[in-house]
C-alpha positions as CSV (number, residue, x, y, z in Angstrom):
1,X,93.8,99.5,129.0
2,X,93.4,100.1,132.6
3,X,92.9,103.2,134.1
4,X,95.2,102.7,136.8
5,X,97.7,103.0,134.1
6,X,99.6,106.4,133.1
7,X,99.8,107.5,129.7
8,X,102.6,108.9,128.4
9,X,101.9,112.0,126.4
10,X,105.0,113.3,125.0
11,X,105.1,117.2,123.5
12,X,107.3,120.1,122.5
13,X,108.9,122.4,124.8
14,X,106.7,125.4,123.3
15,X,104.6,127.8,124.0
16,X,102.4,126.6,121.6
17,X,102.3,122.9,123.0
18,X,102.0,124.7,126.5
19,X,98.8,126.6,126.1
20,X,97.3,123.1,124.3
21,X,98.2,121.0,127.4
22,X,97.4,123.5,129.9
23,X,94.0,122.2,131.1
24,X,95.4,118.9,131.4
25,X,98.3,120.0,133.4
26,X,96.8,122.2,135.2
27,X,94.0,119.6,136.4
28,X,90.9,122.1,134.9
29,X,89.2,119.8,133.3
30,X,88.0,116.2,133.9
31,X,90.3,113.0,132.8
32,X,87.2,110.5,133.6
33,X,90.0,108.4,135.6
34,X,92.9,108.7,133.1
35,X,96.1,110.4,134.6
36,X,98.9,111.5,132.2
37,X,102.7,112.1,132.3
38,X,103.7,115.0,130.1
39,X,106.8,114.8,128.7
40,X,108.8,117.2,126.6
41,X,111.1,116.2,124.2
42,X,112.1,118.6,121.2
43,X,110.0,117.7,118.1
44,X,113.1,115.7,116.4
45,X,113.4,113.9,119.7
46,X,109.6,112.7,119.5
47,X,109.8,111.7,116.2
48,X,112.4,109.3,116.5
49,X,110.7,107.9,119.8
50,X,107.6,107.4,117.4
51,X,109.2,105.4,115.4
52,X,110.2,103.2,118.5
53,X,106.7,103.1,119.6
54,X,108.0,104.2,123.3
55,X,105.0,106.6,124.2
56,X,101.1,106.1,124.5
57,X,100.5,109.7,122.9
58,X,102.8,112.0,120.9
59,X,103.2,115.1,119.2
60,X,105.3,114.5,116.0
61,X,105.9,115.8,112.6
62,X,103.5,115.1,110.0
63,X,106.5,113.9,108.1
64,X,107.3,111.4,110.7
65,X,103.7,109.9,110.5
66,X,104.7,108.6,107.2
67,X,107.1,106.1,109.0
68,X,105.3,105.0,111.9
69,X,102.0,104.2,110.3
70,X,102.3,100.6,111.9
71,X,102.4,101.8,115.1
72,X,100.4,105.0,115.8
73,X,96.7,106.3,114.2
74,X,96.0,110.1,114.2
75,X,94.2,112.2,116.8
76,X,91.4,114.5,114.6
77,X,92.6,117.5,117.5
78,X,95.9,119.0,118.5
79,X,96.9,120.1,114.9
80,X,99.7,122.4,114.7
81,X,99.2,124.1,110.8
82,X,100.9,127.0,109.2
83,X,97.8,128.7,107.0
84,X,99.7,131.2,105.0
85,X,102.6,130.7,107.1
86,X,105.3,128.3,108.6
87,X,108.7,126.9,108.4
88,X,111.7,130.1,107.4
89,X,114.3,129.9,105.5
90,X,116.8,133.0,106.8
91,X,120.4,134.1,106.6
92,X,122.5,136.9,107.5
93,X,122.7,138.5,103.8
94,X,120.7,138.1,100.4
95,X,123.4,138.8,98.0
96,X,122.6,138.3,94.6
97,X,118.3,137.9,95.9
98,X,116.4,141.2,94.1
99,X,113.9,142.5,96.6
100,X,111.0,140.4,94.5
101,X,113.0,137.4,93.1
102,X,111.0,134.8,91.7
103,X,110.1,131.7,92.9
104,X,112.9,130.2,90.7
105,X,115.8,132.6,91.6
106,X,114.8,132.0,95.1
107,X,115.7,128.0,94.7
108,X,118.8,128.2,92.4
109,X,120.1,130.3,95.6
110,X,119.2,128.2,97.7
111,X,120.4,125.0,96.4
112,X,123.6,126.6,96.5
113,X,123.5,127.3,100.5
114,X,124.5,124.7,103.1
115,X,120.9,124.6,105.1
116,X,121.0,123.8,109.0
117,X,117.7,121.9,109.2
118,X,116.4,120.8,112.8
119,X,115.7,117.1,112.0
120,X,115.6,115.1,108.5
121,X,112.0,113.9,109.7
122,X,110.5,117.2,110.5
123,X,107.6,118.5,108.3
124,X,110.0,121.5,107.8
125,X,112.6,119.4,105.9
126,X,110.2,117.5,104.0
127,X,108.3,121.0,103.3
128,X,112.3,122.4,102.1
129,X,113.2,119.6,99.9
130,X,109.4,119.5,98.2
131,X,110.2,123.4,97.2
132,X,114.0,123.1,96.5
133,X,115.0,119.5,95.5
134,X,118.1,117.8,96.9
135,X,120.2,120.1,99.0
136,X,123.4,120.4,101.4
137,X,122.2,120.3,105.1
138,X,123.2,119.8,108.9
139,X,121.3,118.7,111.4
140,X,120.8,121.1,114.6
141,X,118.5,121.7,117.2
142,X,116.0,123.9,116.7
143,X,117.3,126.1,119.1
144,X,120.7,126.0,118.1
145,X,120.2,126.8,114.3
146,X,120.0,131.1,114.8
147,X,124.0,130.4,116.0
148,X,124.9,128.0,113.6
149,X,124.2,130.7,111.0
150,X,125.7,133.2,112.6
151,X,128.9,130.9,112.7
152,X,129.1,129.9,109.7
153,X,128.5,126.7,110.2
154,X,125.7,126.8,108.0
155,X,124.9,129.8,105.2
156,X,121.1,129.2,105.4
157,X,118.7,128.2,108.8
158,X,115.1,126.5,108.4
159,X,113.9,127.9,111.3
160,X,110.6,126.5,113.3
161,X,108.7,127.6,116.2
162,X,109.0,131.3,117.7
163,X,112.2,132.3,115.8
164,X,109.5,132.4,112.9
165,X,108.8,135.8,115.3
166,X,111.9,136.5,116.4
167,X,114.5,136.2,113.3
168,X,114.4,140.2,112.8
169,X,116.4,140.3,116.3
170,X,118.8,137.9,115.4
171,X,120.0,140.6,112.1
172,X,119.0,137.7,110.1
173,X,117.1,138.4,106.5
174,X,113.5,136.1,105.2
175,X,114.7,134.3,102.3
176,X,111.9,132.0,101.9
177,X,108.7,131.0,103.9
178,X,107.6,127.7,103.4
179,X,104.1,128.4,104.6
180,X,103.3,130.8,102.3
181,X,105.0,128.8,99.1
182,X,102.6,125.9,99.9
183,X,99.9,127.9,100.4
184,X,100.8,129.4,96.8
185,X,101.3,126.4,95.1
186,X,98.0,123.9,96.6
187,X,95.6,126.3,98.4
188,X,96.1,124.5,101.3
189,X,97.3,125.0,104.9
190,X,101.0,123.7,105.5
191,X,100.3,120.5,108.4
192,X,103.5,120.7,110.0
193,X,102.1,118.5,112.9
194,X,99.6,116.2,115.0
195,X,99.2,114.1,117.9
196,X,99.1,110.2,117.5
197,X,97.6,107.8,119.9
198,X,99.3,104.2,119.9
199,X,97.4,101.9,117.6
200,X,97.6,98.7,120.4
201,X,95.1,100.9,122.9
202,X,91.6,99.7,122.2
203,X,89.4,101.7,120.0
204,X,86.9,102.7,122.7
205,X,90.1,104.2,124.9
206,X,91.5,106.0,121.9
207,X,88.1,107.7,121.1
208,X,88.1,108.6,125.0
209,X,91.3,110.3,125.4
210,X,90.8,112.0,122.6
211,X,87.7,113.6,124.2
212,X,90.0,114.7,126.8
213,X,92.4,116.1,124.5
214,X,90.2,118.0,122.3
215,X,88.7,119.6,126.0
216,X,92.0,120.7,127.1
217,X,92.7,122.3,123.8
218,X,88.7,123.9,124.0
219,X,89.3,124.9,127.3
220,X,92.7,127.0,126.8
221,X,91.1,128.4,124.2
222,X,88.1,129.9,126.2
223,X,90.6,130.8,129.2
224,X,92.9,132.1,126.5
225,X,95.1,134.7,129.2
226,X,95.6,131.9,131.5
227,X,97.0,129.6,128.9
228,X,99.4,131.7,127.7
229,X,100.7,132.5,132.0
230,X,100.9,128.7,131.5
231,X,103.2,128.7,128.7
232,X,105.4,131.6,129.3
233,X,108.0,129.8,130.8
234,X,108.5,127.8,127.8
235,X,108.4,130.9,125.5
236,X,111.8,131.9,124.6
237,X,112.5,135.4,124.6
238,X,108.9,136.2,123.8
239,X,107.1,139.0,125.7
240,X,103.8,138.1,126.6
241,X,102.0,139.7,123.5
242,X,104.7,137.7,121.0
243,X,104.1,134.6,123.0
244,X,99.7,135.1,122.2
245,X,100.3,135.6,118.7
246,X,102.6,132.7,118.6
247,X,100.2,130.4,120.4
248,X,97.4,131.8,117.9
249,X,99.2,130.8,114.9
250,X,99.3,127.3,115.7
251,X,96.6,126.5,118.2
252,X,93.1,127.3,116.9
253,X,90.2,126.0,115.4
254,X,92.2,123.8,113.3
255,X,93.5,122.5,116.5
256,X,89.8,121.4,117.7
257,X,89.6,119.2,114.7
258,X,91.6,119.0,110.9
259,X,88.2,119.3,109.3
260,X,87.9,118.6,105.5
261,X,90.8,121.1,105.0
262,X,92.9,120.0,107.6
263,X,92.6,116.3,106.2
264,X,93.0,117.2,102.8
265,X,96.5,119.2,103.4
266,X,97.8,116.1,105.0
267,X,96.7,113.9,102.0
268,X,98.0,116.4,99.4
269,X,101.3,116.7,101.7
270,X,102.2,113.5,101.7
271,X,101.3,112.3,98.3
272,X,103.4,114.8,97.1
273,X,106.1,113.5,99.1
274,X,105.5,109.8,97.8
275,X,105.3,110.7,94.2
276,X,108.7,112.6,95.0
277,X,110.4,109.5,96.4
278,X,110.8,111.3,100.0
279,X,108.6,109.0,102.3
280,X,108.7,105.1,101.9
281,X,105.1,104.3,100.7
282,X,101.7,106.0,100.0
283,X,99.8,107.1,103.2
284,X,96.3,106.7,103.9
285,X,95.3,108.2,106.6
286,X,93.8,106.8,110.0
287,X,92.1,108.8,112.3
288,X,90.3,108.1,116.4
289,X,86.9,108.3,116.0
């Protein structure tokens, strides 16, 4: 495609997101003649504009690359992946939860609980009804979900992003963490989500801008303090040292590139969710070269 072109690049308005974009915004590194128009969307937002085909280059929810596998091929860099850690299930009481319930008493609680979940095609949802099975939910922004709970418009809130940091303020209690259940149950990293490049860009343009990518997210990472100054303004009630480990959790050298680990969580991810009926057809996976 032409250079004189602008790509759409579409991410979440996160910290984490932020600090990988920050070189590109911030014009630090060299687009070799490409020019880019960031746009942030929540993640639920994305996904549902992936499905559309609308932008060049997304963030979305692993779960959401499931449906759009028509349109859209992978990038190998800008990862987001929870290694031990990752989506939260939280509410204002555990009544009737031990202080070590087991995995089991966990679910049956659960699947009692009306769950406000921020979008059916998040990784986080597909990550809930893989541990739990079929459940009552309601859909609410991400942002939104700490108020829901506290209204009582839900019991239970799968909570992404910071609040995964920030839940203790709220007077909310960890019921679950999806990240570490995974991890538990495959050995595997939780892929929550990727970038995808539209598949109708040559092959030669897609390897290119993913060069560019990959540098902005190498470059933030060697200027690490200015990074997260970028990203502060999109951080949410985090102080600056909250808003670093934040950043860390999801941007790192998983980020660079999925790696044989990185791929293999996807694969095991999603063929779990096809064997359980929760995505339309078996995946296989296409990366940029």
């Amino acid at each position: 495609m032409p250079h004189s072109e602008i790509l759409t690049l579409g991410h979440s308005p996160d910290p984490d997101d932020a600090f990988m974009f920050y070189a590109l915004a911030e014009g630090k590194i060299d687009t070799h003649g490409w020019r880019f128009q960031h746009i942030l969307q929540d993640i639920q937002t994305l996904n549902e504009r992936a499905t559309r085909g609308e932008l060049h280059i997304s963030a979305i929810s692993i779960h959401a690359y499931a449906h759009v596998l028509d349109k859209y091929a992978l990038l190998p860099c800008g990862a987001s992946m929870g290694d031990g850690y990752g989506p939260m299930l939280v509410a204002p009481k555990r009544d009737g939860l031990g202080e070590n319930p087991r995995f089991g008493e966990v679910r049956d609680w659960l699947r009692g609980k009306r769950i406000a979940i921020p979008g059916k095609m998040t990784s986080a949802y597909l990550a809930l009804q893989l541990a739990i099975g079929a459940c009552e939910t309601v859909v609410v922004p991400f942002d939104e979900i700490f108020s829901a709970v506290k209204s009582g418009r839900a019991d239970v809130g799968l909570i992404i992003h910071e609040g995964q940091l920030t839940y203790r303020d709220e007077q909310l209690e960890l019921i679950l963490d999806l990240g570490v259940w995974w991890k538990i149950k495959t050995g595997l990293p939780l892929p929550l989500g990727g970038n995808v490049i539209r598949k109708d860009i040559a092959p030669a343009d897609r390897s290119a801008i993913n060069r560019i990518l990959h540098e902005s997210i190498r470059y933030g990472l060697e200027h690490r303090a200015a990074g997260v100054a970028h990203a502060m303004p999109l951080a949410r009630g985090l102080d600056t040292a909250l808003a670093d480990q934040f950043i860390g959790m999801y941007v790192n050298e998983l980020t660079l590139d999925y790696g044989d680990t990185g791929r293999a969580a996807i694969r095991e991810f999603l063929s779990q969710a096809h064997a359980a009926n929760l995505i339309p057809a078996p995946v296989e996976l296409e990366f940029v070269e």
